[in-house]
N, C-alpha and C positions, 0 to 999 in steps of 0.2 A: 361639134362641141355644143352641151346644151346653155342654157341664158344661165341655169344653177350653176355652172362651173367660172361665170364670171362674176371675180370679186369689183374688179373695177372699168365699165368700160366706157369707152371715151369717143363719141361717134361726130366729125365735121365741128371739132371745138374750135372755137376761135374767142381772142382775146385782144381788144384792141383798145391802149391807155387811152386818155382825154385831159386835157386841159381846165382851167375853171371854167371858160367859154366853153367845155363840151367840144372841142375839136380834137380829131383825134390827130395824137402823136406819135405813138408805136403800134405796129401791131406786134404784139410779144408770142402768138399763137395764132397761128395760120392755117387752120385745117384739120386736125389733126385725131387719125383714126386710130386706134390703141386698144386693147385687151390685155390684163391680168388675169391669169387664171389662179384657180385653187392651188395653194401650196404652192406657187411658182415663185420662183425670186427674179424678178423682171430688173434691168440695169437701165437706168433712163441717163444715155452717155451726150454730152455733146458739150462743149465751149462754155466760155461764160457768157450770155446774154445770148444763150440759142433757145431759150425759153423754159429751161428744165422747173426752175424754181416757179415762176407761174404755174406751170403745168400743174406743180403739187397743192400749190395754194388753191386753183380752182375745186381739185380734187378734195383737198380740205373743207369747201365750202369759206373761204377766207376772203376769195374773190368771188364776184358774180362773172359769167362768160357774157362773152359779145354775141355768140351763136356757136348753134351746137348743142348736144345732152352727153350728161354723167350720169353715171347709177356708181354708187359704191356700196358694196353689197346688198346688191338688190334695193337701194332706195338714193332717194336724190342727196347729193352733199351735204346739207344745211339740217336733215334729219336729224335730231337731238340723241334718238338712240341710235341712229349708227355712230355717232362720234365717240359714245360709248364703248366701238369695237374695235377701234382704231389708234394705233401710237404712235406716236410722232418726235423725229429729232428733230429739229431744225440745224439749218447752215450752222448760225452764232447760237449757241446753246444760252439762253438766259436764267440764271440760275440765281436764287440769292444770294450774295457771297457771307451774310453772317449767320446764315441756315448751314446747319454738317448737313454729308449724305442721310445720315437717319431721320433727318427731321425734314427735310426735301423730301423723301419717298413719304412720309407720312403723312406732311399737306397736301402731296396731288393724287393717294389712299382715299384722304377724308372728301377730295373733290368729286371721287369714281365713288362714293358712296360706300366703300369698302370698313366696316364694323373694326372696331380694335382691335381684337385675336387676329380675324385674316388677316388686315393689316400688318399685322405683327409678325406673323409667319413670311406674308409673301414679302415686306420690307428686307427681314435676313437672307432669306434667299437670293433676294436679286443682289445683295451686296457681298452675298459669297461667288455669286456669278461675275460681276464683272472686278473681282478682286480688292476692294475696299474695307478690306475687315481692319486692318490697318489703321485707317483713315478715317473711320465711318462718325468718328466725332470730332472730326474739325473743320473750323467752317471753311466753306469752299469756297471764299474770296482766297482762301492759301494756297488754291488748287494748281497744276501745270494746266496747261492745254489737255494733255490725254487725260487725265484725273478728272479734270469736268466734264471731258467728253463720258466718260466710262459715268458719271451721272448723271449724267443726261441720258445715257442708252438705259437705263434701271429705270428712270423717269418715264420713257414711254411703253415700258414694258408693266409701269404698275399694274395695269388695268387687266393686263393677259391678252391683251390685245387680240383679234381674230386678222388685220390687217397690221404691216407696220410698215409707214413709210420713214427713210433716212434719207435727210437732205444733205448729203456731199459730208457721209460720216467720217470721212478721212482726211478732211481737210486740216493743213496744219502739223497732222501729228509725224510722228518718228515712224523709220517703218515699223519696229517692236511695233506701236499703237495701231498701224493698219495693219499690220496682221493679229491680231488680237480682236480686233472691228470684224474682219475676215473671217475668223473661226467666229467671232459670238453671232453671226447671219448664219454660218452653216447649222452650227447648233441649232438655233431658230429656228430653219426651214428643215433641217431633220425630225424637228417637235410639231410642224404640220404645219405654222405658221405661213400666210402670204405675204411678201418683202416685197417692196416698191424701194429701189434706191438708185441716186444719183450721182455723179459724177462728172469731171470733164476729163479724167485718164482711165483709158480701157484696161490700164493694170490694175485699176484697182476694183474691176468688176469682174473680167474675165475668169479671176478663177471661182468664185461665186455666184455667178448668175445663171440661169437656166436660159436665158435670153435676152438679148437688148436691143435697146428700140436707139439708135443716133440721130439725134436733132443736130438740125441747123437751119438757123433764122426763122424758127417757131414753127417746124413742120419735120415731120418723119422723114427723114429720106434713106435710111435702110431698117432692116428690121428683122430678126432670126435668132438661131444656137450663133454661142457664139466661133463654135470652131467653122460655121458654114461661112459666115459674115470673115472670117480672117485666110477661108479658104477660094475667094472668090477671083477667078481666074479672072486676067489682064488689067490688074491692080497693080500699079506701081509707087515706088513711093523712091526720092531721092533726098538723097542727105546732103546739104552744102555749105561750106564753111567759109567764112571770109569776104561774103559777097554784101554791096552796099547797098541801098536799097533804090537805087537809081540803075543797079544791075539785076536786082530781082524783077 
């Protein structure tokens, strides 16, 4: 695989928080070797506090790393026009709540540099995509959980993004809302798009992702398809009910 077919890669990253004295307290990323490829939709699966979310923020350029190097597409994090090709949900969607969906897609249009007319084109568009024709002028402090999500996911899509990462897009919601999240990734990655997304349940990656990488305690430790990763001979897994934690 040549260096051109990776969007994002991630070579001995490590991440370790600090104190105001500068002592460190966590290491939140331990190592950790990783590739996105072109038009892949990669699942970054694992627990809470196995370090997904760091991961995305270094990749963000949000955070600086402890050691280690990132390239996202072909340049360092912090590059001003890569952030230009990159869309991003977050976990907690921050939204104005006295802005509607129209006028949200239209301040973060003006932020991408995006002229009136396009704006105006690609604004309707993404609000017929994630189903808001409905709604598209009220303001979204009225919103559910899935209603914000669904502008938040148009949100990162302003730009046309070349990368799009989703930080744990199904949290919260109904299953309607994850599979709705589910088909607008296929979509996505059927339109050539590269998908970075997280999760801490393999259901809600498995049927979407081309491959996933499982963290735990800020380090890879599996990595593949996912039907290799759930076909992997002398894995066992037992179910038990009733038992105290002094029997576990």
């Amino acid at each position: 695989m040549h260096d051109s077919d990776a969007i994002i890669a991630l070579h001995g990253l490590r991440k370790t928080y600090r104190d105001f004295w500068r002592r460190p307290t966590t290491q939140a990323v331990r190592g950790i070797d990783l590739t996105v490829r072109r038009g892949e939709v990669l699942g970054l699966l694992g627990p809470n506090g196995s370090g997904k979310s760091t991961t995305i923020k270094l990749i963000l350029g949000l955070l600086h790393p402890s050691a280690g190097s990132i390239r996202v597409l072909g340049a360092r994090p912090r590059d001003t026009a890569t952030k230009a090709r990159i869309g991003y949900l977050p976990e907690v969607t921050c939204l104005h709540p006295f802005l509607t969906p129209r006028e949200t897609l239209f301040y973060y249009a003006g932020l991408f540099g995006l002229g009136r007319g396009q704006a105006r084109g690609r604004v309707d568009a993404l609000i017929r995509m994630v189903g808001l024709e409905h709604a598209a002028d009220r303001p979204v402090g009225e919103f559910s959980k899935g209603m914000g999500q669904r502008v938040g996911l148009a949100q990162a899509l302003v730009n046309n993004p070349d990368l799009l990462i989703l930080d744990e897009p199904t949290s919260g919601l109904d299953p309607v809302g994850c599979r709705e999240v589910k088909d607008w990734v296929r979509l996505l990655a059927a339109s050539g798009k590269t998908v970075l997304m997280t999760s801490h349940l393999l259901a809600d990656v498995e049927d979407v992702c081309d491959r996933i990488a499982i963290l735990c305690e800020g380090q890879v430790r599996a990595e593949g398809r996912v039907q290799e990763l759930l076909q992997r001979p002398g894995a066992v897994r037992f179910t038990v009910e009733g038992l105290t934690d002094a029997q576990i």
